[in-house]
C-alpha positions as CSV (number, residue, x, y, z in Angstrom):
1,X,112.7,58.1,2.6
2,X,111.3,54.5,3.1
3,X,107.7,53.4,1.5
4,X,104.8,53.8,3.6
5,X,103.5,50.5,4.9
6,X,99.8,51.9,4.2
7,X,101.1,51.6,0.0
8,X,101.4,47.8,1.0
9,X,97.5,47.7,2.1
10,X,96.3,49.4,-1.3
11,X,93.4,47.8,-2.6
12,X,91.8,46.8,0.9
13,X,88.9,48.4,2.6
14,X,88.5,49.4,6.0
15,X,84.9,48.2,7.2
16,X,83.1,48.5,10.1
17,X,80.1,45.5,11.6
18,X,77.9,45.9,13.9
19,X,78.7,42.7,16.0
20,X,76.2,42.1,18.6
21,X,75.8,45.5,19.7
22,X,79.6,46.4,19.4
23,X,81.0,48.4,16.5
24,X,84.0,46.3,15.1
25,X,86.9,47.5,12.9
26,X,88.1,45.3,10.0
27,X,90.4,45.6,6.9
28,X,89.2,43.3,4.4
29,X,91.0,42.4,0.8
30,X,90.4,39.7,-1.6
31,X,87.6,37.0,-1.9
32,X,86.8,32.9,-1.3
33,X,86.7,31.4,1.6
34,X,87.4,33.5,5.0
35,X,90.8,34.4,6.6
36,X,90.5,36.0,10.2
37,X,93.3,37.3,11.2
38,X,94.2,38.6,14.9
39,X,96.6,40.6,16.6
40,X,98.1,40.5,20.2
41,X,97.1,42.2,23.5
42,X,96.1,45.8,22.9
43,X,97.4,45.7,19.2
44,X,95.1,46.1,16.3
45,X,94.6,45.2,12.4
46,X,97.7,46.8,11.6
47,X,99.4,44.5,13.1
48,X,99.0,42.5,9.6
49,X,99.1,45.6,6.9
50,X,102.4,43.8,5.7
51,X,100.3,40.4,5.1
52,X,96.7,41.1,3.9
53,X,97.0,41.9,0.4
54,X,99.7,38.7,-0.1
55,X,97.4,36.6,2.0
56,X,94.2,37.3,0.3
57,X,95.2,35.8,-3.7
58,X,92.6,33.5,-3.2
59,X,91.0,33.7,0.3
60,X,88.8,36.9,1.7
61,X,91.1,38.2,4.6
62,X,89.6,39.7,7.3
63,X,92.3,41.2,10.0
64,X,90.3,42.5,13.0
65,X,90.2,44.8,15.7
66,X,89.3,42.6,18.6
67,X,87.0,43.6,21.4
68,X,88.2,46.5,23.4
69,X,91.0,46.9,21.0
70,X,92.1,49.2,18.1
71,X,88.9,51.1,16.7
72,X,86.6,48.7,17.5
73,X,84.2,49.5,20.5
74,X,85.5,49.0,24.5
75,X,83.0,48.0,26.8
76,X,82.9,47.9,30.2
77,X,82.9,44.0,30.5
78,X,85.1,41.4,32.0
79,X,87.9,40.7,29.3
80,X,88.5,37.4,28.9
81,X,89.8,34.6,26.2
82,X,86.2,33.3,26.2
83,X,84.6,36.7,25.3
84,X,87.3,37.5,22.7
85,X,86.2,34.4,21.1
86,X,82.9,34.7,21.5
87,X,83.4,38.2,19.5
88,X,85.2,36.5,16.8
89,X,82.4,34.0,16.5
90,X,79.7,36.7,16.5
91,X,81.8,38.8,13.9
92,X,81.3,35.5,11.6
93,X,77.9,35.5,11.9
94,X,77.9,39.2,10.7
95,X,79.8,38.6,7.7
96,X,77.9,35.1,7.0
97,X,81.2,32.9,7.4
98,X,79.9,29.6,9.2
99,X,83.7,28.3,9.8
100,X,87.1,30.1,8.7
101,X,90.3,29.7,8.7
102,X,92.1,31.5,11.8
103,X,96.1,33.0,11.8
104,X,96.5,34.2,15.7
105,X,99.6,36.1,17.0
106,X,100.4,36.1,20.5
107,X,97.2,36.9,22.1
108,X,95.1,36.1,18.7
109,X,96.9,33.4,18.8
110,X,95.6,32.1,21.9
111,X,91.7,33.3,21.3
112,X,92.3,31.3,18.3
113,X,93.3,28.0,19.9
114,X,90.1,28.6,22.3
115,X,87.9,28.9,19.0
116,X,89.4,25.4,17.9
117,X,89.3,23.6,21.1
118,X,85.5,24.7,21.9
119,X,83.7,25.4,18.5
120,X,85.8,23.1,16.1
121,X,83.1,23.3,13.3
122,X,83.5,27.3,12.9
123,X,87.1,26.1,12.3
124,X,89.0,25.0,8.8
125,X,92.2,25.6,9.6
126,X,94.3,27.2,13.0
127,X,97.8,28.9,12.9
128,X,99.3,30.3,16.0
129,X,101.7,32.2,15.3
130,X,104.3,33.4,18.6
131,X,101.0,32.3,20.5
132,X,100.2,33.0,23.9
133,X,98.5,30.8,26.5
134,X,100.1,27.5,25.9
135,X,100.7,25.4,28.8
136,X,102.8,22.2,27.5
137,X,104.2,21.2,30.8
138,X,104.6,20.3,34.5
139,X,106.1,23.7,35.0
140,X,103.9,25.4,32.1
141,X,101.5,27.4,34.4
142,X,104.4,29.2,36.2
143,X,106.2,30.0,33.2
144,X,103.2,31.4,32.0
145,X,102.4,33.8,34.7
146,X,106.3,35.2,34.1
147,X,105.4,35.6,30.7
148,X,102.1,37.4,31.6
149,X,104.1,39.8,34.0
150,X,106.6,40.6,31.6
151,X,104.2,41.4,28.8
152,X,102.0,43.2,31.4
153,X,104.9,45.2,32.7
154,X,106.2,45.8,29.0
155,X,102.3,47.0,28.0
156,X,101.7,49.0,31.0
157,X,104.6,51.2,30.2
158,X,103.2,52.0,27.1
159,X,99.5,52.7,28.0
160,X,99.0,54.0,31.4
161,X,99.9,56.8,30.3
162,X,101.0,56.9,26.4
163,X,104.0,58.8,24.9
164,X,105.2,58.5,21.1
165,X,108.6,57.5,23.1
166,X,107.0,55.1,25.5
167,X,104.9,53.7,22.9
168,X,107.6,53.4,20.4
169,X,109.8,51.4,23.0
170,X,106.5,48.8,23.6
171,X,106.7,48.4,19.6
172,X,111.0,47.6,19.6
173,X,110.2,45.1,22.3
174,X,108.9,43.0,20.0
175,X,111.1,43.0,17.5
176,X,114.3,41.4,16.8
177,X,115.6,44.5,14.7
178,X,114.2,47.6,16.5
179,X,114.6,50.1,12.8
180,X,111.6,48.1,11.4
181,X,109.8,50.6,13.9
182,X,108.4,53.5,11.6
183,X,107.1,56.8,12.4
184,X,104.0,56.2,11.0
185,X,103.5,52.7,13.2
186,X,104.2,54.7,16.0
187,X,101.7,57.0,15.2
188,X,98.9,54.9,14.5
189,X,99.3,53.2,18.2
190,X,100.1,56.3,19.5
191,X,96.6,57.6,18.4
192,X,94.7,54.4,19.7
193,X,96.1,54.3,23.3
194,X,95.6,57.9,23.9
195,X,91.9,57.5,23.0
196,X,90.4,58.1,26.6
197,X,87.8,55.1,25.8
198,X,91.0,52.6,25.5
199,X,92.6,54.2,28.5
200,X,89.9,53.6,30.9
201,X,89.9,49.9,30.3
202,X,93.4,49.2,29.2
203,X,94.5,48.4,32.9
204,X,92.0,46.3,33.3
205,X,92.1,44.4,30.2
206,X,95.5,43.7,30.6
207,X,95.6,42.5,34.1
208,X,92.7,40.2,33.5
209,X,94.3,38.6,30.2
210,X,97.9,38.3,31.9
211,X,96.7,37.3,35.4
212,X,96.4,34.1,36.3
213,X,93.1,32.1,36.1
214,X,92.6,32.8,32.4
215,X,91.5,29.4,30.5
216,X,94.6,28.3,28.5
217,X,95.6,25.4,26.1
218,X,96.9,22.8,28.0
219,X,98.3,19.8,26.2
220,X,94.7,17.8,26.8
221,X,93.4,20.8,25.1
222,X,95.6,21.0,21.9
223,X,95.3,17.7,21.5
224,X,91.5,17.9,21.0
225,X,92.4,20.1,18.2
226,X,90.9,18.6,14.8
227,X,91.7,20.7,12.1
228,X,95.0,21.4,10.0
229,X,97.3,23.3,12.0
230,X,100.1,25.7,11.9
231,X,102.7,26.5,14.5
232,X,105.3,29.5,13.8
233,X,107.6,31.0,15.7
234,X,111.0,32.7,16.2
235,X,113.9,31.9,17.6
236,X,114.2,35.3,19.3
237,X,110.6,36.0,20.4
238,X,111.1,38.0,23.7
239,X,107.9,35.8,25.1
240,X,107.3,32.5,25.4
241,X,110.6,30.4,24.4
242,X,110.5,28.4,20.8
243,X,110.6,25.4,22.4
244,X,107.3,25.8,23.9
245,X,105.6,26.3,20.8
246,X,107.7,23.2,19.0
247,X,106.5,20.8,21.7
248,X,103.2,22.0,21.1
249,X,103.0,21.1,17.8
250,X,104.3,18.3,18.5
251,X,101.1,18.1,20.4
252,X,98.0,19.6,18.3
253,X,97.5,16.3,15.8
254,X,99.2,16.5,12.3
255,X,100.0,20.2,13.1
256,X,103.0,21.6,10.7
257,X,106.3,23.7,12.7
258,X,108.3,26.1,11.3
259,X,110.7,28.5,13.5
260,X,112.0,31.8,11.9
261,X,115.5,33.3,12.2
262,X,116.0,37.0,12.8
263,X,112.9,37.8,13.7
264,X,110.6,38.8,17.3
265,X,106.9,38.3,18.3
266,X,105.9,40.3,15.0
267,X,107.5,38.0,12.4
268,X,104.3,38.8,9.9
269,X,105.8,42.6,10.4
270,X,109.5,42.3,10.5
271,X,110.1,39.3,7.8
272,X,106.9,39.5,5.7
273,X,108.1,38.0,2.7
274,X,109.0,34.8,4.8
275,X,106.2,34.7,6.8
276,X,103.7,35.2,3.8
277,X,105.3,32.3,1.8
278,X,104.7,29.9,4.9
279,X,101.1,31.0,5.9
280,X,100.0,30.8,1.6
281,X,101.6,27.6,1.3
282,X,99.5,26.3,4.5
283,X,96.5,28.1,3.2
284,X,97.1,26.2,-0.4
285,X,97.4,23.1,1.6
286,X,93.7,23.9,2.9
């Protein structure tokens, strides 16, 4: 029988913040200066239980539930990248951070990128990581609606009305080697999108945060991006194609690339050992 992941999250705490009203999961390890960490659309902290206790030698991680996600609370507002940020923000406040460093994947990655583009001083440092959003050329904003459709057809599957099967396929899509899929993964997601709270926004969420219309980082807006960035992606990530994220580092000013083999959108989950060594070194390098 393989380890539990939850051995590899020993020694962290699971807290919960009242941010402006809305009760907000985090797990939290280590102590300095702040980490936040977030996941992708209607994931959760777990997403990085294969990275906190690595990432947080000399940094206070923070991996989050965002709003309307996981454990923390869902309500009924109009989801969009400016009021996941906003959350993020106001989840800083709580916890007395006035800038951090911020590691987005996919959806987190984008919320990120807004967080740098429109309140650069909360900001020390920015890696996207498989990020969503990005709009790097003439044809970016129609490429980005086929991405949204897939990912809203892939999550829809999953949530409309949840399954440990139909849940357990949403988790192999993003994975370049499905058996990295445990039990206990499934389990954990499982329990969250069968929660009738997520259920009766879910639908919602999604569609608003896939449609288009959402605000999204064009190459005028990661090029207003001041601070020390990181770009990482995967040659097989079943979303947005490598070579959009390469061409916008190219873009985001003095940004580091680096592009994983054998790996999916969760390269944190499926090659942590890789992906911890990159995102420390750029944390050193902080």
């Amino acid at each position: 029988m393989s380890a539990s992941v939850w051995a590899e999250v020993m020694g962290a705490e699971t807290r919960f913040t009242d941010v402006g009203g809305h009760r907000t999961r985090s797990v939290v390890a280590g102590q300095g200066a702040p980490v936040i960490l977030l996941h992708g659309i209607t994931g959760h902290a777990e997403t990085w239980i294969r990275n906190i206790i690595s990432l947080s030698a000399h940094h206070q991680v923070h991996a989050l539930d965002m709003l309307g996600h996981g454990l923390t609370a869902k309500p009924d507002i109009s989801y969009s990248i400016a009021s996941l940020g906003e959350h993020v923000l106001a989840y800083m406040d709580a916890i007395g951070a006035p800038s951090a460093i911020i590691v987005g994947q996919s959806l987190g990655g984008w919320v990120g990128g807004w967080i740098a583009v429109n309140h650069p001083d909360r900001v020390r440092g920015y890696a996207c990581v498989t990020g969503a959003g990005l709009e790097v050329s003439a044809d970016a904003a129609a490429l980005t609606q086929k991405i949204g459709a897939k990912v809203a057809s892939a999550t829809a599957s999953a949530t409309s009305a949840p399954t440990r099967q139909s849940v357990r396929a949403r988790l192999e899509w993003l994975m370049h080697d499905a058996s990295v899929v445990t039990d206990e993964l499934v389990e954990a997601r499982y329990r969250i999108y069968a929660d009738p709270a997520f259920m009766a926004i879910s639908g919602r969420m999604v569609g608003e945060l896939t449609g288009g219309g959402a605000w999204t980082l064009t190459r005028e807006r990661l090029a207003a991006i001041a601070c020390p960035a990181l770009v990482l992606w995967t040659r097989q990530n079943p979303t947005m194609p490598w070579e959009v994220g390469h061409e916008a580092s190219r873009i985001i000013p003095g940004a580091s690339w680096y592009l994983m083999e054998d790996a999916g959108h969760w390269p944190q989950f499926e090659k942590p050992a890789e992906f911890n060594g990159v995102l420390l070194d750029f944390l050193r390098r902080r």
